[in-house]
N, C-alpha and C positions, 0 to 999 in steps of 0.2 A: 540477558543474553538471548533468550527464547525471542522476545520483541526485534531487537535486532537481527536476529539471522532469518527473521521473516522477512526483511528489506534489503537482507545481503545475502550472494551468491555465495559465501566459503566462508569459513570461522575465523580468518584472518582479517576480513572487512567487519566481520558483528563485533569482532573485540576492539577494531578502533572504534565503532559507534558506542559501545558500549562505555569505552575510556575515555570520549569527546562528555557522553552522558555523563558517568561521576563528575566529569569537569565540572559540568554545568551546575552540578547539584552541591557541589563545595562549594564555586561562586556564589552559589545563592542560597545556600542553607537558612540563612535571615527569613529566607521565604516562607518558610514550610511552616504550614500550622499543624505544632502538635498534637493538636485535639482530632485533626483525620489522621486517617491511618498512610501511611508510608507508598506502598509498593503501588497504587494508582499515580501518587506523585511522581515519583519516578517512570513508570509505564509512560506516562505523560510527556515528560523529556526527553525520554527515547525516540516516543513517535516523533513529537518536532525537531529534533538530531537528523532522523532519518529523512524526513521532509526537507528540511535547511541540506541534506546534502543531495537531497534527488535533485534540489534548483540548482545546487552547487556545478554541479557534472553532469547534466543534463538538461541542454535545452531545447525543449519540447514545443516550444512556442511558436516554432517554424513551421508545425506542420498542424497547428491547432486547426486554421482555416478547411483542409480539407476533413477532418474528422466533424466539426460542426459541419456540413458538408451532406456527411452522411448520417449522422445525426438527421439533420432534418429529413436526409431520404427517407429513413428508415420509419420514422417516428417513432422514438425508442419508448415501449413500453417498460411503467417498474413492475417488475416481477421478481420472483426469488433467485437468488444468484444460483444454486446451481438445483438442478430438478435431479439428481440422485446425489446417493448416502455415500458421502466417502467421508474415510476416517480422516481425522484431520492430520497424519502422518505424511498419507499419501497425498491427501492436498497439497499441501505443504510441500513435497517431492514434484507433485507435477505441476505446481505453479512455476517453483523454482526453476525447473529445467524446460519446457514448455512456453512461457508466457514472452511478452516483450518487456525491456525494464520500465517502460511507461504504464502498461498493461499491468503488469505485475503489484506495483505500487500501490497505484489505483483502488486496484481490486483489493487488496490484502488493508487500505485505509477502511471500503468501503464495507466489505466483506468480514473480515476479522475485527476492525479496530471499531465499528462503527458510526463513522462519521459518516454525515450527509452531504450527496453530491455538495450542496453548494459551500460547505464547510471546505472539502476536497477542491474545487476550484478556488475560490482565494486562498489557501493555502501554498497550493502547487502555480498559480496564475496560469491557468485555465479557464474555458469555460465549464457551466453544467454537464453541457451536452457534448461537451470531450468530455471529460469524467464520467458520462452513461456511456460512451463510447465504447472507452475500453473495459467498463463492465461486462460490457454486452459480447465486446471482441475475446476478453478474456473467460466469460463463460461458453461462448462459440468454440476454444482452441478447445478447451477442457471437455467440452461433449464429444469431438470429433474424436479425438484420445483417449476416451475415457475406457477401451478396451485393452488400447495399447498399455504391454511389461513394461514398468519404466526400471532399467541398469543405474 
């Protein structure tokens, strides 16, 4: 649940990704090798759940051109996603209410979950340099906020 209510806005969309998730994990239990342990398996099919439904209800491929765009204006440097200490509560809080759902994703793949840009572009069918975009976009909202009470 914790994995999915980081890619959904209210508890009522992480408990279907969560219930789409067991799906997946009954159809394919055959899969699973006993010898690793469990709850990465699973963490696993959550994130592709929530991926297979960012593509689902979100297509973001219309505006990919202008983000590679600025992308190259910018020359995005990698750097650390965010230069001060917030607990992962309030990240979590001001990502959620704060970011765009493209932005957000992105960020919370690259940021939280680990994957590397180019992992996150085939993935999502993107480019690199959209996926450093909205890192960069999403660590830009989060410094300018980062004083603002979030309710």
């Amino acid at each position: 649940m914790r994995v999915a209510y980081r890619y959904k806005n209210n508890k009522e969309d992480a408990a279907a990704l969560v219930n789409d998730s067991f799906l997946n994990v009954l159809q394919n239990i055959e899969k699973y090798n006993i010898k690793k342990p469990l709850e990465p398996w699973l963490k696993r099919i959550a994130i592709n759940k929530a991926i297979d439904d960012f593509r689902k209800y979100n297509k973001i491929n219309n505006v990919t051109d202008s983000f590679e765009a600025l992308a190259y204006e910018n020359k995005l440097e990698q750097k650390e996603i965010l230069d001060e200490n917030y607990k992962l509560e309030d990240l979590q809080l001001r990502v959620n209410l704060l970011l765009p759902k493209a932005s957000k994703t992105v960020f919370y793949l690259y940021a939280i979950d680990g994957f590397a840009h180019k992992e996150i572009a085939k993935k999502l069918k993107i480019s690199e340099e959209t996926s450093k975009w909205h890192v960069k976009n999403a660590r830009k909202i989060l410094r300018e906020n980062k004083d603002k009470i979030l309710n």
